[in-house]
BALOBA-1460 file (C-alpha; in Angstrom, 3 decimals):
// residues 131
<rec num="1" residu="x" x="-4.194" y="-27.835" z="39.549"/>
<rec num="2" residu="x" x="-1.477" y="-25.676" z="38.525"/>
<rec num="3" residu="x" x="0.635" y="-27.075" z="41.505"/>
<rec num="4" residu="x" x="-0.141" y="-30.785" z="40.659"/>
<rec num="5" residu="x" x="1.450" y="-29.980" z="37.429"/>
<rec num="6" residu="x" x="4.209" y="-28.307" z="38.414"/>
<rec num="7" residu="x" x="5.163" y="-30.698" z="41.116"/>
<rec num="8" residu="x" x="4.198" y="-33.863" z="39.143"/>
<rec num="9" residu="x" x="6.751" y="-32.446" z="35.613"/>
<rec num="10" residu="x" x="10.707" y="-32.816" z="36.659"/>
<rec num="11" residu="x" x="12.213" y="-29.229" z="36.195"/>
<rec num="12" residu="x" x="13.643" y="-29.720" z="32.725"/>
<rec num="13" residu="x" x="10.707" y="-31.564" z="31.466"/>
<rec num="14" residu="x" x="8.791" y="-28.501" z="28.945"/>
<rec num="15" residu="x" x="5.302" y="-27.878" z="29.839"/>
<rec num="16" residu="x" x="2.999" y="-26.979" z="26.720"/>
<rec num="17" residu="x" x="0.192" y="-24.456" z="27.361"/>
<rec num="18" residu="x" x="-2.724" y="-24.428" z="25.517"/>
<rec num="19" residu="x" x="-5.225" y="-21.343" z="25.500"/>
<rec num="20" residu="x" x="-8.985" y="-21.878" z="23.908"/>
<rec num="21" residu="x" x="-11.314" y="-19.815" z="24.095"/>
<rec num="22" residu="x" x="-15.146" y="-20.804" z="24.291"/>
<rec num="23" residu="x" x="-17.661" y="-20.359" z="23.038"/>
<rec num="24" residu="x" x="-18.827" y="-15.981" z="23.083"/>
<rec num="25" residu="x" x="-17.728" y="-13.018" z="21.981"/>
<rec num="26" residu="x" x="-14.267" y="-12.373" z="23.957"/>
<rec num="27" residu="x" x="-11.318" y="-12.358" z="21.656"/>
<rec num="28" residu="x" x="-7.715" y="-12.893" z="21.925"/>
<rec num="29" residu="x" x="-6.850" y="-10.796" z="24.324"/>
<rec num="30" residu="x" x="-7.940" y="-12.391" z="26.903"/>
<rec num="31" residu="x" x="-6.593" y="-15.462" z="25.522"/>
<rec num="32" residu="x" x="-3.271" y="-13.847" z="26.569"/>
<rec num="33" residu="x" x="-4.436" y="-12.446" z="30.322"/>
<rec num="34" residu="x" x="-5.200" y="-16.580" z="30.840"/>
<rec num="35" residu="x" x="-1.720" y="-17.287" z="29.448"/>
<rec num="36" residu="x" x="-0.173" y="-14.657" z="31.354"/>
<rec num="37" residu="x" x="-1.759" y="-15.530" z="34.680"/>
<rec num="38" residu="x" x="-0.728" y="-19.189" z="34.259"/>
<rec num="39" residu="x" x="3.190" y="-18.469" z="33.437"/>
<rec num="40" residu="x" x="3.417" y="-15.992" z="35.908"/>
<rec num="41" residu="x" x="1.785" y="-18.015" z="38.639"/>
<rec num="42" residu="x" x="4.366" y="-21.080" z="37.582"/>
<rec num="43" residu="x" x="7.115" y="-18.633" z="37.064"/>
<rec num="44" residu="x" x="7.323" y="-16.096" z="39.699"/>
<rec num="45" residu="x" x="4.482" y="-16.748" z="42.296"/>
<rec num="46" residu="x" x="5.140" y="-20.570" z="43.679"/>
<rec num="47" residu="x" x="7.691" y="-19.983" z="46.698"/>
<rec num="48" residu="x" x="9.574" y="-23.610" z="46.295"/>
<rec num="49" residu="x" x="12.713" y="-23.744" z="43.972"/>
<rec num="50" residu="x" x="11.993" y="-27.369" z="43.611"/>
<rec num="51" residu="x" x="8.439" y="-26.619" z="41.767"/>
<rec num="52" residu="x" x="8.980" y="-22.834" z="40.251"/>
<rec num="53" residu="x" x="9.259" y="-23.642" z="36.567"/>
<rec num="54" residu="x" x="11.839" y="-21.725" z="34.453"/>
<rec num="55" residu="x" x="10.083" y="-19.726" z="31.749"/>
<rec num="56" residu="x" x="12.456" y="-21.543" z="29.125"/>
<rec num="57" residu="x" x="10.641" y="-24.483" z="30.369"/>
<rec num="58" residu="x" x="7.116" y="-23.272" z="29.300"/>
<rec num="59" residu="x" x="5.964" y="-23.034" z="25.622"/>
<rec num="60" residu="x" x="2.940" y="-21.159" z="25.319"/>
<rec num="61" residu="x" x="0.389" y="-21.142" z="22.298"/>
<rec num="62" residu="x" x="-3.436" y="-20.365" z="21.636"/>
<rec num="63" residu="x" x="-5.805" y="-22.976" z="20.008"/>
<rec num="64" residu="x" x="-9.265" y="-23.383" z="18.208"/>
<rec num="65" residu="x" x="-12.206" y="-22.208" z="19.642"/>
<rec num="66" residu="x" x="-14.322" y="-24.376" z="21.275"/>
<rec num="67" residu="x" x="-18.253" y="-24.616" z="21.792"/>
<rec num="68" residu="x" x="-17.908" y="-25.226" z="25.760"/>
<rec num="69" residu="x" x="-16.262" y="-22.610" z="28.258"/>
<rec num="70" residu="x" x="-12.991" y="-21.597" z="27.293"/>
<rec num="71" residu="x" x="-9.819" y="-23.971" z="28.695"/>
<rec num="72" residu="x" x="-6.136" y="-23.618" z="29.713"/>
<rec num="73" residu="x" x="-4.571" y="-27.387" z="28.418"/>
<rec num="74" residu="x" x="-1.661" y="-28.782" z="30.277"/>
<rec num="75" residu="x" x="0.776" y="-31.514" z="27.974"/>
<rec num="76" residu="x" x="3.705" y="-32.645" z="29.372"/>
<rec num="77" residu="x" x="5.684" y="-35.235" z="27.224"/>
<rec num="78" residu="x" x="3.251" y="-34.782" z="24.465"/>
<rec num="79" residu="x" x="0.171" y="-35.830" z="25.947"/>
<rec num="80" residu="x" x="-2.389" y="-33.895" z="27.639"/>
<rec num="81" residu="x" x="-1.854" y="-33.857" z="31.987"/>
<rec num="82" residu="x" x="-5.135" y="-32.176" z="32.671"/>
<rec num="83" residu="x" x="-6.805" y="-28.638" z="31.974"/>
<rec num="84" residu="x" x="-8.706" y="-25.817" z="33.825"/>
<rec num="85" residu="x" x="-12.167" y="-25.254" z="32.531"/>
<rec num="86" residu="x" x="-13.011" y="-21.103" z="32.357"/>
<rec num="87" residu="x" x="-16.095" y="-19.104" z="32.219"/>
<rec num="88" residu="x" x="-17.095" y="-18.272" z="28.883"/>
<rec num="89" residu="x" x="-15.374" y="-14.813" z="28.997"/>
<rec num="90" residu="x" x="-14.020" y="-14.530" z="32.342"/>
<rec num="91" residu="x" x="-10.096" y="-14.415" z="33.294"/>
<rec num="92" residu="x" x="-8.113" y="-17.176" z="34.778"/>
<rec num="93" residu="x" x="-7.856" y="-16.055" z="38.650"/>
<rec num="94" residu="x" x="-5.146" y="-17.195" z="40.587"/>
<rec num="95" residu="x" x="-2.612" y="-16.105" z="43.351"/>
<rec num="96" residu="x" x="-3.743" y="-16.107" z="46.768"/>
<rec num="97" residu="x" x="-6.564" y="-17.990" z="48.038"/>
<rec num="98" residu="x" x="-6.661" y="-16.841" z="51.436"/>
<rec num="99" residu="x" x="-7.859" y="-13.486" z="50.212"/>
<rec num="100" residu="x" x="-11.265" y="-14.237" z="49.032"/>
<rec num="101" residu="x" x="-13.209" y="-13.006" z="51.674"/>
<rec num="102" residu="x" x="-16.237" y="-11.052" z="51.387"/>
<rec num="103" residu="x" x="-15.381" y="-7.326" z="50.862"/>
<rec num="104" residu="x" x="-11.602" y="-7.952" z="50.720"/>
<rec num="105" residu="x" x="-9.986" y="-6.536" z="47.954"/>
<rec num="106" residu="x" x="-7.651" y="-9.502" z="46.493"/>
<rec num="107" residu="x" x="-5.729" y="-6.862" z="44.691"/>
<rec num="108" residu="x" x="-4.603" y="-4.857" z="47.408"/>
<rec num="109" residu="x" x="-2.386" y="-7.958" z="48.013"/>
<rec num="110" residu="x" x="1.263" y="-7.418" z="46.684"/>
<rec num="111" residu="x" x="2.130" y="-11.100" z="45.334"/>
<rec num="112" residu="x" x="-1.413" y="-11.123" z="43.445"/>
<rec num="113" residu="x" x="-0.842" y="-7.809" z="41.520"/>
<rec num="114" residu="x" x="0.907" y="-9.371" z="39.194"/>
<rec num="115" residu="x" x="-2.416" y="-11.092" z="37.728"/>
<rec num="116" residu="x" x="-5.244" y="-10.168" z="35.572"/>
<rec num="117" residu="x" x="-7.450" y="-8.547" z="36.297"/>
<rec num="118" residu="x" x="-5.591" y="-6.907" z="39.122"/>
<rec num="119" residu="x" x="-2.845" y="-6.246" z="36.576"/>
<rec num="120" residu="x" x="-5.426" y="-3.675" z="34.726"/>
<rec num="121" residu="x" x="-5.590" y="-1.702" z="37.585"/>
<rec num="122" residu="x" x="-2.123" y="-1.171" z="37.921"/>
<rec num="123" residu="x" x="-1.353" y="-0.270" z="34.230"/>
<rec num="124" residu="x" x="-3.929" y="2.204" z="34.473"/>
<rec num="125" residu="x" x="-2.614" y="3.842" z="38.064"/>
<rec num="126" residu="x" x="1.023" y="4.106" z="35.976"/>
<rec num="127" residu="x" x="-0.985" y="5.042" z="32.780"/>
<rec num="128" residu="x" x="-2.412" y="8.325" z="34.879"/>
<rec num="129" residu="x" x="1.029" y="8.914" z="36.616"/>
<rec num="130" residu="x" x="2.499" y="9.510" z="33.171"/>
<rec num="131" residu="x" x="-0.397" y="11.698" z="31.561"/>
């Protein structure tokens, strides 16, 4: 989905991200890891010039709560494209789908360490390095 949208907005069209979190006890933070993983994926991770958005291009904000799972919503133009549905809870995975084998570790992969929650393992390595 996150493809569709970025090939289906022209380049200097703004995308609008909206983070809500459902319904649960998980707070803003992750909130942010969603939010992070989205930008990052539309920002750094697609390979094509044509579709790789320009972070000046993104405008990023977190919503209400809502009863249902949480949700990432997409606007372009002012009116709502489409949205990912999330786990009550649970981080926004993305990056590479070719990994998701059975006892492969998806965060052994380079371009995915970038993401939540591979991202926490890497802060903590460099945490340790540093203590």
């Amino acid at each position: 989905m996150l493809d569709v949208v970025a090939q289906n907005t022209p380049k200097g069209e703004t995308i609008i991200l909206i983070a809500r979190l459902g319904g649960g006890g998980a707070g803003r933070e992750l909130n942010r890891r969603r939010v992070h993983n989205v930008k990052t994926y539309l920002t750094k991770f697609m390979t094509h010039e044509d579709v790789r958005r320009d972070p000046k291009s993104l405008i990023l904000a977190e919503g209400e709560r809502i009863k249902e799972c949480g949700r990432v919503e997409f606007y372009v133009r002012g009116k709502l494209f489409d949205y990912l549905s999330i786990a009550t809870g649970g981080d926004l995975i993305v990056g590479s789908c070719c990994h998701d084998e059975p006892g492969t570790d998806r965060c052994t992969v380079e371009s995915d360490r970038d993401f939540y929650p591979c991202r926490d393992r890497c802060l903590r390595r460099r945490q340790r390095r540093r203590d």
